[in-house]
Every structure is written in C-alpha cells, then in structure tokens.
C-alpha positions as CSV (number, residue, x, y, z in Angstrom):
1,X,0.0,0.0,0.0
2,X,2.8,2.4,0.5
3,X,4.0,2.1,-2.5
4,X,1.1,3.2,-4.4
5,X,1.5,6.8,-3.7
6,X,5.2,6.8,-4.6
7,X,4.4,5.1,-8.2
8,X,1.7,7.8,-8.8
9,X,4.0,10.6,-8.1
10,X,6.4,9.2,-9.8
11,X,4.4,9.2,-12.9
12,X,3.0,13.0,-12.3
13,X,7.1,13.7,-11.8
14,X,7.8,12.1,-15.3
15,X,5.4,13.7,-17.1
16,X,6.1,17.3,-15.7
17,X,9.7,16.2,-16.8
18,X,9.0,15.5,-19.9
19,X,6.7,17.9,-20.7
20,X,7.0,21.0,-19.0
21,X,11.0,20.9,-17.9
22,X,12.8,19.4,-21.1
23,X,10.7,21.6,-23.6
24,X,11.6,24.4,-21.7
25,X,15.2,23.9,-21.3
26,X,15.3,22.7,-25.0
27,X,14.1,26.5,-25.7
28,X,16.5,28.4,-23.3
29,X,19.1,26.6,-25.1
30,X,17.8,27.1,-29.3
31,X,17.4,30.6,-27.8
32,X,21.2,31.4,-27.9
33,X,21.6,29.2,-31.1
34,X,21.0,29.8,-34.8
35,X,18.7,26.2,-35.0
36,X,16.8,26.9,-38.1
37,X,14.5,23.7,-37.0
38,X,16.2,20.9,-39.5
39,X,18.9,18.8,-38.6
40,X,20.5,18.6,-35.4
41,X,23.8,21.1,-35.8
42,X,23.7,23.8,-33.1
43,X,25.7,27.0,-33.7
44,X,26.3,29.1,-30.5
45,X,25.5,33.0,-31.1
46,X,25.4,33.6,-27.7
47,X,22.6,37.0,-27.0
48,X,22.3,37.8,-31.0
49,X,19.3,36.8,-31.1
50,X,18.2,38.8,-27.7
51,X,20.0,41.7,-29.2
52,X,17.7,41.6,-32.7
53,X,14.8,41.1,-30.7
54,X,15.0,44.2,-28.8
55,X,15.3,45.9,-32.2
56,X,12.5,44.5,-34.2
57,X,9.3,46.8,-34.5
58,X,7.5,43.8,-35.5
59,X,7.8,42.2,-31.8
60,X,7.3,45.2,-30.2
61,X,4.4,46.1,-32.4
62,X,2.8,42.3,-31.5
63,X,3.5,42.9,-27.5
64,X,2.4,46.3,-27.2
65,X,-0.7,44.6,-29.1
66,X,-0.8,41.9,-26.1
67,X,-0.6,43.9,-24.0
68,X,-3.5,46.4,-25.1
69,X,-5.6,43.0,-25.4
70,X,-5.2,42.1,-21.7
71,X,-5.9,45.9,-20.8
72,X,-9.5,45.4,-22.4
73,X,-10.3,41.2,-22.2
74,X,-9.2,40.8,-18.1
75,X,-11.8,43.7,-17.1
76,X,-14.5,42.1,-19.2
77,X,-14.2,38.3,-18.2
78,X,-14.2,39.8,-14.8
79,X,-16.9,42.0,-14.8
80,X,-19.1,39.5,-16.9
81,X,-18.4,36.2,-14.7
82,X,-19.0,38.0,-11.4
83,X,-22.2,39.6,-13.0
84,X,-23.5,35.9,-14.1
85,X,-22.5,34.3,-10.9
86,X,-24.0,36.7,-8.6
87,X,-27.1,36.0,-10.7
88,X,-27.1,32.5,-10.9
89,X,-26.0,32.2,-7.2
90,X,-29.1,34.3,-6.1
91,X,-31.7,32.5,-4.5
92,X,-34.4,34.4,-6.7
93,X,-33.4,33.0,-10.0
94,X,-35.0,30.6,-12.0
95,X,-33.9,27.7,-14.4
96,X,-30.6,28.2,-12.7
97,X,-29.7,24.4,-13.4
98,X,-30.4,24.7,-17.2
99,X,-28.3,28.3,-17.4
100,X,-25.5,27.3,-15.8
101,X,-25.2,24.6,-18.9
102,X,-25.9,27.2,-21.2
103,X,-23.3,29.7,-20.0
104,X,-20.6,26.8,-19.4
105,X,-21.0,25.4,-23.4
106,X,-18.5,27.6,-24.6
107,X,-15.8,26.4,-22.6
108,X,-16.3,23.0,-24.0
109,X,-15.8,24.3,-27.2
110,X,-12.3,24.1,-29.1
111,X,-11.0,27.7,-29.2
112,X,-10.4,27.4,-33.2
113,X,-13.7,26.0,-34.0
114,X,-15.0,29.2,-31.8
115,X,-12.9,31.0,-33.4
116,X,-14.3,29.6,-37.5
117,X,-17.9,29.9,-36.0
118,X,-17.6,33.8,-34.8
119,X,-15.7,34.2,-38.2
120,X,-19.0,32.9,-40.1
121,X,-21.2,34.8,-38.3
122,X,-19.0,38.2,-38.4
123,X,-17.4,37.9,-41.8
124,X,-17.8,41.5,-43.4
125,X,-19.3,39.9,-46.7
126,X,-21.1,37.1,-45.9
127,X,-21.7,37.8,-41.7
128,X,-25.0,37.0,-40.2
129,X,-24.4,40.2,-37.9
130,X,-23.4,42.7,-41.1
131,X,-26.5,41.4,-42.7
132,X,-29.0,41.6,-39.8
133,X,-27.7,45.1,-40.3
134,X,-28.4,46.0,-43.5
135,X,-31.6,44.0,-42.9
136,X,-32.4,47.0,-41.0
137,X,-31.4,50.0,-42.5
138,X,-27.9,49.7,-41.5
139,X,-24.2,49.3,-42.5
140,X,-22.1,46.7,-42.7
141,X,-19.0,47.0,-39.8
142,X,-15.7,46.3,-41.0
143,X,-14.8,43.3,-38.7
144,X,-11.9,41.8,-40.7
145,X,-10.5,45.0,-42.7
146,X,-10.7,47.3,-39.5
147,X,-8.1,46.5,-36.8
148,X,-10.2,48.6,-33.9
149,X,-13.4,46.5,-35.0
150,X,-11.1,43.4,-35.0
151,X,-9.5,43.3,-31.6
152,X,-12.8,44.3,-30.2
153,X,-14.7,41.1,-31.7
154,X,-11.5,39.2,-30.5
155,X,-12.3,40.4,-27.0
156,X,-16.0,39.7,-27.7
157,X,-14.8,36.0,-28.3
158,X,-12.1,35.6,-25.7
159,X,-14.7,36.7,-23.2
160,X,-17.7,34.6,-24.5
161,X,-15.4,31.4,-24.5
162,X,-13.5,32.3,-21.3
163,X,-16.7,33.2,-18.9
164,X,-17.5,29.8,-18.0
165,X,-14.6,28.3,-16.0
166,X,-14.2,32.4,-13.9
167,X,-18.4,31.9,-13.4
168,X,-17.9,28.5,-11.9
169,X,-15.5,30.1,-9.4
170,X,-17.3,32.9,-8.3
171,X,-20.4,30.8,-8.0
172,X,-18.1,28.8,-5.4
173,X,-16.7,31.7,-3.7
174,X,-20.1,33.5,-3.1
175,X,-21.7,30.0,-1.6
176,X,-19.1,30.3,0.7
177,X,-20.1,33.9,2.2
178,X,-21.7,33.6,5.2
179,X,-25.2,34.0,5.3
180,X,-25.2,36.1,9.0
181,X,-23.3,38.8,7.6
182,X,-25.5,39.4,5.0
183,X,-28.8,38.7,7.1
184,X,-27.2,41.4,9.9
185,X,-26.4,43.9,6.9
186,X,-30.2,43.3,6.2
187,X,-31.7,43.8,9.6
188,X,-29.3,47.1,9.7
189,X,-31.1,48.8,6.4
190,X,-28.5,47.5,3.4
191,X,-30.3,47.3,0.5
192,X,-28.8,44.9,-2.3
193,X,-25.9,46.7,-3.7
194,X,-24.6,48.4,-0.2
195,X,-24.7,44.1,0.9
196,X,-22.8,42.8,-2.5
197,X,-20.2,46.2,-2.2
198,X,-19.4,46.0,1.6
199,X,-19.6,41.9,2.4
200,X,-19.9,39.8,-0.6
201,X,-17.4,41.4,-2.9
202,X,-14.6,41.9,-0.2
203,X,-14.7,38.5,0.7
204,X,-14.6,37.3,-2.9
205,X,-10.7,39.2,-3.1
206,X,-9.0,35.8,-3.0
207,X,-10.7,34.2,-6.1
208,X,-10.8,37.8,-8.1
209,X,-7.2,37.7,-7.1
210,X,-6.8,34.2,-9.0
211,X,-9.8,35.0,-11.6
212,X,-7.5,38.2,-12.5
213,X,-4.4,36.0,-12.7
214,X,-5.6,33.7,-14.3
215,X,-7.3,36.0,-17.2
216,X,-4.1,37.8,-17.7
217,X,-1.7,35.5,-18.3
218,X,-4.3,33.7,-20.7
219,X,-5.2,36.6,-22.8
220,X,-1.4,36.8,-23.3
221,X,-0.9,33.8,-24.5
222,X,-3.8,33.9,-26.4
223,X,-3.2,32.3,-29.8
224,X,-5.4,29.3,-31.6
225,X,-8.7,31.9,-31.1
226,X,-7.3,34.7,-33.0
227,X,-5.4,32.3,-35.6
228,X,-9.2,30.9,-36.4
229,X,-10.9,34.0,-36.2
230,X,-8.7,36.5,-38.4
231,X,-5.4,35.3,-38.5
232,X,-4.8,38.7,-35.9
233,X,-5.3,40.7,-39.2
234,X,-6.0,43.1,-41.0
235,X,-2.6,42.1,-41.8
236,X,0.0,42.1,-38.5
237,X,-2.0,44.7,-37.0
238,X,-3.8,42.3,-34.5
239,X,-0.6,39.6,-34.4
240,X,-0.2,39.2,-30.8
241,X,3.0,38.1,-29.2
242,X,2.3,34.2,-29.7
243,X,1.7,34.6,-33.2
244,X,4.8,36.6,-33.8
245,X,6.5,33.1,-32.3
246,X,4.7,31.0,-34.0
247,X,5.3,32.4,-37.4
248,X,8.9,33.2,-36.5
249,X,9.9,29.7,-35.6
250,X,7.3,27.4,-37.9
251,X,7.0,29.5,-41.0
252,X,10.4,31.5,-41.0
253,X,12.1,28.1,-40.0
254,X,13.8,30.7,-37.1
255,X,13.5,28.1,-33.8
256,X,16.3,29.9,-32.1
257,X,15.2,33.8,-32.5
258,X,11.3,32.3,-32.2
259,X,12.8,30.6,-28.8
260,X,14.5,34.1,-27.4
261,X,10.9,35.7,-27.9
262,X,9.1,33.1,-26.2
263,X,11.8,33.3,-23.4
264,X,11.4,37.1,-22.6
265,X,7.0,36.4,-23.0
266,X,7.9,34.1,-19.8
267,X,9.8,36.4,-18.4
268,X,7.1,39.0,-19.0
269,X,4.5,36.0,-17.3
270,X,6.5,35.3,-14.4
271,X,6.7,39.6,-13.5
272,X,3.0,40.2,-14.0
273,X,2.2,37.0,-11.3
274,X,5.1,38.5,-9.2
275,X,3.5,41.8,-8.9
276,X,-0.1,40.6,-9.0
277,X,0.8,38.2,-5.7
278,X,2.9,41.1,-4.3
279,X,-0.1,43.7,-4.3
280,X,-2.4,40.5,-2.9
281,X,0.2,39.8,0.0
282,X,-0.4,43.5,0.9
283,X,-4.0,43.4,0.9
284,X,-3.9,40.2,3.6
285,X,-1.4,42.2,5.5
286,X,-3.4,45.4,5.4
C-alpha cells in the first residue's frame, strides 16, 4: 500500500519532466543558437538573437498589441463572470440548473472551432451580424478590414469562451459567504448593492485575485482563437505576441530567434504574477 502513492507521483514527476521541464530547457538553449529547425547542428551566437529582438518593430508592435488586449479582455471576463454568478448564485433566480449549462457550453468548445464559428457569423461579406444590419437599414461593420473593430470582436470572443470556468469560481466563492453577515447587513437597512459592495465582494478578493491572474496571463498567450478567427489581421496589426513566435519559428524556420521571444514572453508571465501576488500579500497584510 505504501508504494502506491510513490508510483503515482512518480508518474505525475515524469510527465512534468517530460513535458513541461525538457521543452523548456530545449528553448533556453535554441534561444542562444541559430537552429533553423532541420537537422541537429547547433551553432552558439550567444545573445544575438536577444540583441535583434530588442530591435525589431514587428515584436514590439505584437507585444504592445498583447498587452493592449489584456488591458480590455481581463476587465470584461471579470466583470461578466462575477455579474453571471451573482445571478445564478441568487436564490431568486430561475432555471438556474439549465443556465448554468448554457453559460458553461462555450468552454467545451475548441477555441479554433470558436474561433471559424464567430468568423462565419462576423465575416464583413457574408456575416449574419453585417446582414441583420443591412436588414435593417444599417451598415455593414468592417470586422476583418478594421483592426479597432477586429481586436474588439476578439475580446467579444475571448470573453464569451472564457466566462464559464471564472463563473464557476465565483459561484463557489459567493456559496461560501456567510449567510449572517449578509442577514445582519439586512436587519441594519443595506439594501442589495450596499450588501454585495461592503460583504460579498470583499470577501470574494482571493478568487478575483486568482480569476484576474488567471485571465491575464491567458489573454497573453492567447493564440489558436485569434489564428481561427482572423489570422490577428488586417494584416499584422492584430498579431499578438504568440503569433509573432509561431510564425517566426514554424513558418520563417527561425526556432532559435522564435525561442528568445518566447523566453522574454515568460519572463514578462512570471513579473506580472510576481506583482499581482505582491499587491495580494499587501491586501492580507493590510
């Protein structure tokens, strides 16, 4: 019996290994190399690829993209979740069971067949949305040829597909709020709001902290989505930061400069999560 538990973290150990740990060190080490992807030959160029990295528009132009993508996708998953949890966590709500399928469908779905069906049904030409539109005296929005319109129907999608799992959490955390608080906030005069504002959303500050977390670093590496929907077009103007890698190191055959980028993205990663649990240690201590 004692040896159960060794054998299954023994496998869990392997498989991070093999994984998680040898992919990544196989990409610290393309990332100072000129491996074009075919063959085996290494050539050392030590931080050349670093130093072309921190010259090239094109990566900048693809993080400062990310980055503007997070800015407007992590408020709206938040705000969205909370709102459909508090509503399906309310005792005054009906067909809670059959909504709570609803909302989570979208998470079952493959990101890139999300992606193809939002593309259908926004496409400027042949869109359902553009011609419900002109159905009705309208125009036609420029979803593909328009890179505002475009990273705003990408954060429509990101948020649609992303709701589900953050819901699930809140609907958790708000279970767990203590009925008396709420009941004594009552009996003292708080209507609704004041009760969600001062006692339910205070206590939910460990799973925002997570939801938040959580939300940013996947919108940064958000990638099979966009790819589906519009190929983060117009043109580059909507290539976020894991596109850039991916067409660096799988259609330019450049592994080892496609490695350095991905190297400083997860150096970027590990920062943001360093700050974000830095501000939450201060809010405990506080």
């Amino acid at each position: 019996m004692t040896i159960a538990p060794a054998v299954f973290i023994a496998v869990a150990v392997v498989l991070f290994l093999l994984f998680f740990v040898w992919p990544g060190a196989l990409a610290v080490i393309y990332s100072f190399t000129n491996y074009r992807g075919v063959g085996n030959s290494l050539t050392f160029i030590g931080l050349e690829n670093y130093q072309k990295l921190f010259t090239d528009e094109t990566f900048y132009s693809s993080l400062s993209r990310t980055f503007l993508y997070a800015l407007l996708s992590v408020p709206a998953h938040y705000v969205v979740s909370l709102a459909i949890a508090v509503l399906l966590a309310s005792s005054l709500a009906k067909g809670k069971t059959s909504a709570r399928i609803i909302f989570f469908l979208p998470w079952l779905i493959s990101p890139i067949v999300a992606g193809v069906i939002w593309r259908w049904l926004f496409g400027e030409n042949f869109g359902l949305v553009n011609y419900l539109l002109r159905q009705l005296g309208g125009e036609g929005i420029h979803w593909e040829t328009d890179a505002t319109a475009a990273l705003i129907l990408i954060v429509i999608v990101g948020t649609w597909g992303s709701t589900a799992f953050n819901m699930l959490l809140f609907i958790a955390a708000i279970r767990n709020v203590p009925r008396s608080y709420l009941e004594a906030a009552q009996l003292d005069g708080a209507n609704s709001w004041q009760r969600f504002r001062r006692i339910t959303l205070p206590l939910l500050a460990p799973t925002s902290f997570m939801v938040i977390l959580l939300t940013t670093i996947g919108s940064m590496k958000e990638f099979a989505m966009i790819q589906a929907l519009n190929g983060g077009g117009p043109g580059t103007q909507n290539m976020f930061i894991v596109q850039y890698i991916y067409r660096t190191g799988f259609e330019r055959a450049n592994i080892g400069y496609a490695s350095a980028a991905s190297m400083v993205l997860m150096v970027i990663l590990v920062i943001i999560a360093l700050i974000q649990m830095r501000f939450d240690r201060k809010r405990d201590l506080a």
